[in-house]
C-alpha positions in Angstrom: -86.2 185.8 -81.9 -84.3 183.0 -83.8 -80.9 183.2 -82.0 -79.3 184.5 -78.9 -75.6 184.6 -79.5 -75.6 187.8 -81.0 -72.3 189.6 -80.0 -68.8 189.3 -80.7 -66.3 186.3 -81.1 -62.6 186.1 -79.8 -59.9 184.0 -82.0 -58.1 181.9 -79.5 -54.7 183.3 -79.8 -56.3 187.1 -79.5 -57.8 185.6 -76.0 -54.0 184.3 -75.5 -52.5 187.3 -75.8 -55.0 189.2 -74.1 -54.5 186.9 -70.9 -50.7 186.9 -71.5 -50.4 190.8 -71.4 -52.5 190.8 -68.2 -49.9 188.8 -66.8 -52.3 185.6 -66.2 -51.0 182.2 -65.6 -53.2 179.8 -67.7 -52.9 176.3 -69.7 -54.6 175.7 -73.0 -56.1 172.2 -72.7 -57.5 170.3 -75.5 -61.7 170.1 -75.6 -61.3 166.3 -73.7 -58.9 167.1 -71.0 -61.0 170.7 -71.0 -64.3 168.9 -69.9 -62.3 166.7 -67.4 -60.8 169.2 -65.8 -63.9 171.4 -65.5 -66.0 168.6 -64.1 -63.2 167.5 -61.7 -63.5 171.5 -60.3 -67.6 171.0 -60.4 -67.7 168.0 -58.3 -64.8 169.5 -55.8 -67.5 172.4 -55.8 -65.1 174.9 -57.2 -66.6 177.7 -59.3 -65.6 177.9 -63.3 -66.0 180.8 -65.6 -67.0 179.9 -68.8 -66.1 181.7 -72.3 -66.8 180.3 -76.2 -68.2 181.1 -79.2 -70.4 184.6 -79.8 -71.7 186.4 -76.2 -75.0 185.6 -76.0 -78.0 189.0 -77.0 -79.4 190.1 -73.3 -79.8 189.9 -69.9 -78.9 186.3 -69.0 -75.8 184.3 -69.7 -77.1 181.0 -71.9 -73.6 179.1 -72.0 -71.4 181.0 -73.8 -70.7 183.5 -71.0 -71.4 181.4 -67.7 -70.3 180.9 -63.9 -70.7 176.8 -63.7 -70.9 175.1 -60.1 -72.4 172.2 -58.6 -76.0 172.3 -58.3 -75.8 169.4 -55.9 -73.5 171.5 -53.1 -76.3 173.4 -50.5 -73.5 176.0 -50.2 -72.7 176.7 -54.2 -76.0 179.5 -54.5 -74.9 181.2 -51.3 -71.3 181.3 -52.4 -71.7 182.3 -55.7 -74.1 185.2 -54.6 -71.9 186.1 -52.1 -68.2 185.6 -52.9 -68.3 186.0 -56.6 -71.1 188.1 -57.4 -71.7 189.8 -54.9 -75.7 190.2 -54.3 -78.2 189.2 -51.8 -78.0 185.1 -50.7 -82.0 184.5 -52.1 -80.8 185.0 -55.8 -81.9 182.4 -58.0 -79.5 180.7 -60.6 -81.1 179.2 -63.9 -79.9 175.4 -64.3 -78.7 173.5 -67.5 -79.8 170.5 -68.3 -79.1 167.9 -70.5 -81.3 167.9 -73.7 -82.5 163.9 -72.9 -83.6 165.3 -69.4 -85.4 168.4 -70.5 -88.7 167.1 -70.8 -87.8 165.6 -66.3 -87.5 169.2 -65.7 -89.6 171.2 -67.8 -93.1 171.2 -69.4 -91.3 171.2 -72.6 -89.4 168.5 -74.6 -88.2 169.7 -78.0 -85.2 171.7 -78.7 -84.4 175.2 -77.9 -85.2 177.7 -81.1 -81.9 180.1 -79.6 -79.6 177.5 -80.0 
C-alpha cells in the first residue's frame, strides 16, 4: 500500500454550499487564524472535527477525516467515547505526533510511506 487518501475530494465552495443549505452557521478562516483557533478549542479541551483533502482508504481516520482533542485532559477519552461517539469508556484513540518526536514515541523514526 503506497497511500491512504484514497476517496473523494470537496471544492471549498461545494462544502460552502452544502453547509449553507443545511442551514449551518460557520466562518471561513484563513489556514493561520484556522490553526489558532483550533488549538485555542484543544487547549480549552473542546472537541474539533476535522475535514481536508481526499478521505483517507479504510478503517481509521489518518488526519483528513479526524475528531482532534487534547490528549493532556484525563476526561477527553471518556468524553469523546461517550458524548460524541457514543461507545464503551475503555476505547482507545490513536495519537498524532509530530514528525521530530516520532522516533520519542515509537520504535520507528523515518517518514510514514501513506503520506
Amino acid at each position: 500500500m503506497q497511500a491512504a487518501l484514497l476517496g473523494n475530494s470537496y471544492a471549498q465552495a461545494d462544502t460552502e454550499a452544502r453547509l449553507t443549505a443545511a442551514g449551518a452557521r460557520f466562518t471561513v478562516l484563513d489556514e493561520t487564524a484556522l490553526i489558532a483557533r483550533t488549538a485555542d478549542a484543544l487547549a480549552a479541551n473542546a472537541a474539533v472535527g476535522w475535514f481536508q483533502g481526499r478521505m483517507e482508504f479504510g478503517p481509521r481516520a489518518l488526519g483528513a477525516r479526524s475528531i482532534l482533542a487534547n490528549p493532556a485532559s484525563a476526561e477527553t477519552q471518556r468524553t469523546l467515547n461517550l458524548k460524541v461517539k457514543f461507545r464503551e469508556s475503555f476505547r482507545p484513540f490513536a495519537p498524532a505526533v509530530l514528525r521530530e518526536n516520532v522516533a520519542d514515541w515509537f520504535e520507528l523514526d523515518e517518514d510514514s510511506p501513506y503520506f
